[in-house]
Structures are given as structure tokens and as C-alpha cells.
ZABABA-390706 format. One line per 10 residues: number of its first residue (from 1); for each residue x, y negated, z of C-alpha. Coordinates in steps of 0.2 Angstrom, whole numbers, plus 5000, padded with zeros to 4 digits. Each point is the difference from the previous one (the first is absolute). Example, Ala and Ser with C-alpha at 12.3 -4.5 7.8 and 13.67 -1.06 7.14 Angstrom:
BEGIN
1	5062:5022:5039 ~ 5006:4983:4997
END
This chain:
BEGIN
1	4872:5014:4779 ~ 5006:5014:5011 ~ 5003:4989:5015 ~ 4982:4993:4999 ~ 4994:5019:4999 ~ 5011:5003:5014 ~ 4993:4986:5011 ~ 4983:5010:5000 ~ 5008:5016:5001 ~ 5006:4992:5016
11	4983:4996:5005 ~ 4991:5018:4995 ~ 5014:5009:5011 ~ 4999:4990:5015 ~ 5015:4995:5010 ~ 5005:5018:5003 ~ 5016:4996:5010 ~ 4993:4988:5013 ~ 5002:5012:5014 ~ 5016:5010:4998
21	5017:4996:5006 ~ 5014:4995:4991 ~ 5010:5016:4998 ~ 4983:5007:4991 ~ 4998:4986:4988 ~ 5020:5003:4997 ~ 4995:5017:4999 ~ 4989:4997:4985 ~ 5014:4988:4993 ~ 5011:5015:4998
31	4986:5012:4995 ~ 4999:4989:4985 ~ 5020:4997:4996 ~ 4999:5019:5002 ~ 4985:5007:4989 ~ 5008:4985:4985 ~ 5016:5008:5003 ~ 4994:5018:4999 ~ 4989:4995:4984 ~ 5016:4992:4992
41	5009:5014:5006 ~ 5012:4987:5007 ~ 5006:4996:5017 ~ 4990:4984:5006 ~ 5011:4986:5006 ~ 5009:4997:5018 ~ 4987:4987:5010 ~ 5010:4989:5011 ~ 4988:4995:5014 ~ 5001:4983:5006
51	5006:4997:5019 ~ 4985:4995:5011 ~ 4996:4979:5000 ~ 5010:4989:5014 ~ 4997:4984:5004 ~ 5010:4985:5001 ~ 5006:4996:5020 ~ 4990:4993:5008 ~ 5000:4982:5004 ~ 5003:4992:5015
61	4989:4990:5006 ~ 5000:4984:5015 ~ 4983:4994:5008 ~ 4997:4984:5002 ~ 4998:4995:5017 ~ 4992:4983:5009 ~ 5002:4996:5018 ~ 4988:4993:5010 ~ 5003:4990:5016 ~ 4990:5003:5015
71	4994:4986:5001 ~ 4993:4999:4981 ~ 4993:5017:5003 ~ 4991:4996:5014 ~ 4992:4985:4991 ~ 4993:5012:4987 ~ 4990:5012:5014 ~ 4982:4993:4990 ~ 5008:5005:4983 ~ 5000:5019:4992
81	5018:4996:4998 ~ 5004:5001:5019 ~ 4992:5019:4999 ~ 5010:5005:4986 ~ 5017:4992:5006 ~ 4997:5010:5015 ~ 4996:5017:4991 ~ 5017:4999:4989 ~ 5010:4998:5019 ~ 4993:5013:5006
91	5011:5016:4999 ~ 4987:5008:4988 ~ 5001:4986:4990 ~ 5018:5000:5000 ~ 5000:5018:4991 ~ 4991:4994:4985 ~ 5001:5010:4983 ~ 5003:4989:4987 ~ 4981:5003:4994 ~ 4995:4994:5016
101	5011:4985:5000 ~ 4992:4996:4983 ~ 4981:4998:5007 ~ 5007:4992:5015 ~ 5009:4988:4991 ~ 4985:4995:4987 ~ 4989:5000:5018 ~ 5013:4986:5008 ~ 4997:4991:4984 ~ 4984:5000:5003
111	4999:4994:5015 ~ 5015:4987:4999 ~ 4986:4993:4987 ~ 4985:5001:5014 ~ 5010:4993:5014 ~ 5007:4985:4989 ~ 4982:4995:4999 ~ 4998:4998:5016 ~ 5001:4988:5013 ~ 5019:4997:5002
121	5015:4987:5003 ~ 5010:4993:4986 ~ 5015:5009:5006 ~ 4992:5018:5000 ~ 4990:4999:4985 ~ 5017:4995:4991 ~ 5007:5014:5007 ~ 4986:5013:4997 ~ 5001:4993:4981 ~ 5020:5003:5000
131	4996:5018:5004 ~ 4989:5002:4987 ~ 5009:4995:4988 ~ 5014:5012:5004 ~ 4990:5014:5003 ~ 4991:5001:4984 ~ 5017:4998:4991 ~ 5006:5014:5011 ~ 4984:5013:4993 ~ 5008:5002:4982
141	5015:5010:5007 ~ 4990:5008:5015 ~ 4987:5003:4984 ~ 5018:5006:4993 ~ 5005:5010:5011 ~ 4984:5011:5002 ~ 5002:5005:4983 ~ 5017:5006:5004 ~ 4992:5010:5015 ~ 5002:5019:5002
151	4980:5002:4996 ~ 5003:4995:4982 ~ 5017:5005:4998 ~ 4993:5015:5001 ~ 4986:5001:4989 ~ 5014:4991:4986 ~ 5011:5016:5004 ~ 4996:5008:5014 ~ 5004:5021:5002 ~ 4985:5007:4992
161	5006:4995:4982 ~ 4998:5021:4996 ~ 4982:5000:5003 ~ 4988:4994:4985 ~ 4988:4985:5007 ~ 4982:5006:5001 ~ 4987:4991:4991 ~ 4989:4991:5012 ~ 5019:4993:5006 ~ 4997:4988:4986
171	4986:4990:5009 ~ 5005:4998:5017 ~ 5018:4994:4993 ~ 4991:4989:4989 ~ 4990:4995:5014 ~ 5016:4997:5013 ~ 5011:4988:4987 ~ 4983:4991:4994 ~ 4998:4996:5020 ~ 5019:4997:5004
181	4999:4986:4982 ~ 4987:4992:5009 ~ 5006:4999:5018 ~ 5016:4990:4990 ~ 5009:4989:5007 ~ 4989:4983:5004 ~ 4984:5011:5000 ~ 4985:4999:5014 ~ 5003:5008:5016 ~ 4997:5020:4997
191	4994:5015:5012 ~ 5017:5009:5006 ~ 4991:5015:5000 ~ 4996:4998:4980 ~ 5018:4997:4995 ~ 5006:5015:5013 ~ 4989:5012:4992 ~ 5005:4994:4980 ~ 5018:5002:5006 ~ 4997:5018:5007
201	4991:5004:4984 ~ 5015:4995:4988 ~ 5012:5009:5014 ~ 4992:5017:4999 ~ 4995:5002:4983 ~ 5017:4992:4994 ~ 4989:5001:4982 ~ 5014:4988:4993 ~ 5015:5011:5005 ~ 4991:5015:4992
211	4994:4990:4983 ~ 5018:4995:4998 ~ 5009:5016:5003 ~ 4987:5012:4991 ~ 5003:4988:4985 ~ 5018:5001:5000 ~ 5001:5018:4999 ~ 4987:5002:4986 ~ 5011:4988:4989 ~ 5014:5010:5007
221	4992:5015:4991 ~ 4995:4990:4985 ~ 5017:4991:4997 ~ 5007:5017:4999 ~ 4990:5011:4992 ~ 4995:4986:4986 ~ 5018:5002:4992 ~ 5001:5018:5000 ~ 4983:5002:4991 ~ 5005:4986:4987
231	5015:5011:4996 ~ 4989:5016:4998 ~ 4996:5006:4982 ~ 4983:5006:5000 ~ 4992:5010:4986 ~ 4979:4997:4997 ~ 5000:5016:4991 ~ 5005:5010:5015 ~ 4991:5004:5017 ~ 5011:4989:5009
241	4992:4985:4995 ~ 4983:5006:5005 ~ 5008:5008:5016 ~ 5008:4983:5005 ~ 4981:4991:4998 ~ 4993:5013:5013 ~ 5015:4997:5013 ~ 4994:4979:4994 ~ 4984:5004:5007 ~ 5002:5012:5014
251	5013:4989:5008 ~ 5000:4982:4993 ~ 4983:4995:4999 ~ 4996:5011:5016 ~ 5012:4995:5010 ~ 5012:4986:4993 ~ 4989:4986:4993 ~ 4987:5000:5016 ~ 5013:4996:5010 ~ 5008:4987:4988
261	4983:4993:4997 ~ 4999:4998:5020 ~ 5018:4993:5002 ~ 4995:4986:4987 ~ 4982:4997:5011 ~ 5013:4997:5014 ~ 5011:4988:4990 ~ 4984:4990:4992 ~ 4994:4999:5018 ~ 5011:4998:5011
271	5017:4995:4993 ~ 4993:4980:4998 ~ 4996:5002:5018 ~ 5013:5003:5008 ~ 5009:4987:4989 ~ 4990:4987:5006 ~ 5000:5007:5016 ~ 5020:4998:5003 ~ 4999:4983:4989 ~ 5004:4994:5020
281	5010:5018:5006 ~ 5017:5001:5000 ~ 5011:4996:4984 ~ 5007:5017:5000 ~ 4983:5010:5001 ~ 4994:4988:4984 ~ 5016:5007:4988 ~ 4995:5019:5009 ~ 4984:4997:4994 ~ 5005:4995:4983
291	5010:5013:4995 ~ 4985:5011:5003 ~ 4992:4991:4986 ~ 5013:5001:4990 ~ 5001:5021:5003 ~ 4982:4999:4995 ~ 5003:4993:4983 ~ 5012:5014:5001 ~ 4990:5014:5004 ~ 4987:4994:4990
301	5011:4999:4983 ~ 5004:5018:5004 ~ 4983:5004:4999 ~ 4997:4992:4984 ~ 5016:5009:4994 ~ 4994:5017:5007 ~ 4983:4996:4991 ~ 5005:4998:4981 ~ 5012:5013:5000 ~ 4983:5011:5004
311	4992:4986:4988 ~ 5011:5005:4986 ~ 5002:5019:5000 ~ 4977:5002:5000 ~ 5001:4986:4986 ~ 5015:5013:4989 ~ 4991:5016:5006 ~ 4984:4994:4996 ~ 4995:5008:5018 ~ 4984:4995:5009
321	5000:4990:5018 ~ 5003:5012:5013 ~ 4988:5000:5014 ~ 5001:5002:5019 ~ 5000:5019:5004 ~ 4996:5006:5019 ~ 5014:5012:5006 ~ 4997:5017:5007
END
């Protein structure tokens, strides 16, 4: 099978595109409409780019707050509680990002538990209990709400969507969502600085916002150029055919199916990800997410498309399998 042939052509050529930007890996898209077109002496087909990726608004979201009288405060002074209540009144504490909020919330859990253990009147320890309960109902949204926070808005479609992601990308994003589905709502208590630096990760290399766009411009390419070849009459006892199986290999297996093989590693490792991730995100964020899956099937029918045309025409010609060839 040609595909199969081409999964290991994949692997002997190495992820060539990795490190260029995304006007070069359009670049090599045209050069390949453009060498078929010059072969088939026929003007390849218009590409209609698609429009950067947007996200839904963002959610709004309202903290949950519990008051604390003076005089229940001050009865807490040999708890960790009464330390904590005392940080999130400070002015500092006031400004807390939603990240921090989170720790801080799972830490007042924490020690709401501890100090309910403790040596404490009736009325207090039915008090301290009434807080519990309404703060760990209140971490699902907070939980929500971080997920609709600007550090992964971005890295779902943030603005460098023209750059192709780099491969060792892969394993720190990988890394970042395992550690943020761990830290889940109802989870231990966590290290802030852990879930600070996974955030930044996901927010500078924006590897989903990259993935996703780079995919939908290939199947932009491939949803055009698949009909326009299907339409072309090609003649085995010409050149041409033996012509079109050089530009195959000097630009598709080169250039093309490295970087759909990579696209698919993204989708096999990360896509189930970041749907479980957002299982407890925003409902809007969940449909986003699922329309990238669907533009996968998309793209990837495309490719399959693009693939047995070339299937077909080295079955009739009788031609051998092209090979990767380094350009001079």
C-alpha cells in the first residue's frame, strides 16, 4: 500500500519542516500546485486560505466568597486556616490571578478539613463544615474558569498560529495538560509554582493553536488541488506521467506527508487530552474543541483522497514508488 510506503518515507526523511515558519511551509504548498500545474500544463487551482482560529468569548465568571466574623476568625488563630484567611485579605491577596486563586482555594480546603479536627465548639465546627461544603462546590467553575483563562485561550488560538510548532513542543505540552488533568478539580493540594510554570509552557508555545491552523491550510490545499487533478487526463506513455512522479517525490513525500504525519502525532496525542481536560471547562470551549476534531476527519479524508489519486495513476503507468530527493 502506498500510504503504508508513505508512513516510512515519512520516517527516512525526518520531520523536515519542524523549524520553518508558516509562510515557507505555504511556500512549498504552492511550489507543489505550481510544478503539477506546469507538468499538466494547466493553471493549478485558486487556494482560499482559511481566516486565523477565534475563540468563543470569554466567560464570565463570579468567585465565591465566604465572610468570616471577627470573632470566628480570631477563634481559629491555632488553625492554618486563620493564616490563610489572613493572606487572601491582604491587598496582594486581593489581586489574585485565577491560577492563584485556584491553589489557594484547594489550600483553604485543606485546611477548613485540619482545623474541623480540631478542638472546637459546636457552633464553629458547624460553621467551618457549612464552608466547606460551599467552597468545594465553588472549585468546578473557579476549576472552569481557569480553563477560560487568557494562558490557554491562547495556546487554543493564540497569534502565533503562522508559525509550525517545533518538535520538542510536543513534550512539554504533553506534559502541562497531563499535570493540569491531574490537579482537576477535587484533587490534592498542588505546588502553585508547578501549575504556573505548565500554564506558561502551553501559553508560549500555543502548540495547539499552531497544530490546528497548520492542519487547516494543508486541507485547504488538498481540498483544492484533489479535484483539479481528478479532472486531468494523463497519458502513461508520455513524460508527463513520469514528470508528475518526480514532482510526487521532490515535494509530497519531502515536504507534505512529514508534516501530515506530525499533525496526526498531535491529534493521536493530544486531541483526547484536551477533551478530557475541558470535560469541566466552559461549554462553549467543548463544541470549539469539537469542531477541531471534526476538521481532522476533514483533513485527513483529504489526504486519503490526495493519496489514491497518486495510488491510481503508478498502478495505470506501471511506474515505480518515488523516493525522497534532497534539493539543491
Amino acid at each position: 500500500m502506498l500510504l503504508g510506503f508513505l508512513r516510512r518515507a515519512g520516517v527516512i526523511a525526518g520531520i523536515v519542516l519542524l523549524g520553518a515558519c508558516q509562510p515557507a511551509v505555504q511556500h512549498r504548498l504552492d511550489d507543489y500546485a505550481s510544478r503539477l500545474g506546469n507538468v499538466l500544463k494547466q493553471s493549478p487551482p485558486e487556494i482560499v486560505l482559511p481566516p486565523p482560529l477565534q475563540l468563543p468569548t470569554r466567560q464570565l465568571y463570579q468567585a465565591e466568597e465566604v465572610n468570616i466574623n471577627l470573632r470566628d476568625f480570631y477563634a481559629l488563630r491555632d488553625c492554618r486556616l486563620y493564616s490563610l484567611v489572613a493572606e487572601r485579605n491582604t491587598a496582594l491577596g486581593k489581586l489574585q490571578g485565577l491560577s492563584q486563586r485556584y491553589i489557594y482555594e484547594q489550600r483553604l480546603l485543606a485546611a477548613l478539613d485540619e482545623c474541623r479536627q480540631g478542638p472546637l465548639d459546636a457552633e464553629l465546627s458547624a460553621k467551618l463544615q457549612q464552608w466547606q461544603n460551599s467552597k468545594q462546590q465553588a472549585l468546578v467553575p473557579l476549576w472552569s474558569a481557569l480553563l477560560d483563562d487568557s494562558e490557554l485561550r491562547s495556546s487554543l488560538a493564540g497569534n502565533r498560529q503562522q508559525q509550525i510548532p517545533e518538535e520538542g513542543m510536543l513534550q512539554s505540552s504533553r506534559a502541562a495538560l497531563d499535570y493540569l488533568l491531574s490537579v482537576a478539580p477535587y484533587s490534592d493540594e498542588q505546588q502553585s509554582e508547578q501549575l504556573e510554570s505548565h500554564l506558561q509552557a502551553l501559553h508560549q508555545g500555543q502548540l495547539p493553536a499552531r497544530w490546528y491552523q497548520t492542519r487547516r491550510i494543508l486541507t485547504a490545499y488538498l481540498n483544492a488541488l484533489n479535484p483539479w487533478l481528478e479532472a486531468q487526463n494523463v497519458r502513461c506513455q508520455t513524460d508527463t506521467a513520469q514528470y508528475l512522479s518526480n514532482v510526487f517525490g521532490l515535494f509530497f513525500i519531502q515536504d507534505i506527508q512529514p508534516l501530515a504525519g506530525q499533525l496526526n502525532r498531535y491529534q493521536y496525542e493530544l486531541a483526547p487530552r484536551l477533551t478530557k481536560l475541558y470535560d469541566a471547562g466552559p461549554g462553549p470551549i467543548q463544541h470549539w474543541l469539537a469542531e477541531r476534531d471534526v476538521e481532522h476527519q476533514a483533513f485527513a479524508s483529504a489526504l486519503q483522497t490526495h493519496v489514491t489519486w497518486w495510488q491510481t495513476l503508478f498502478k495505470q503507468c506501471q511506474l515505480p514508488l518515488p523516493t525522497a530527493t534532497q534539493r539543491g
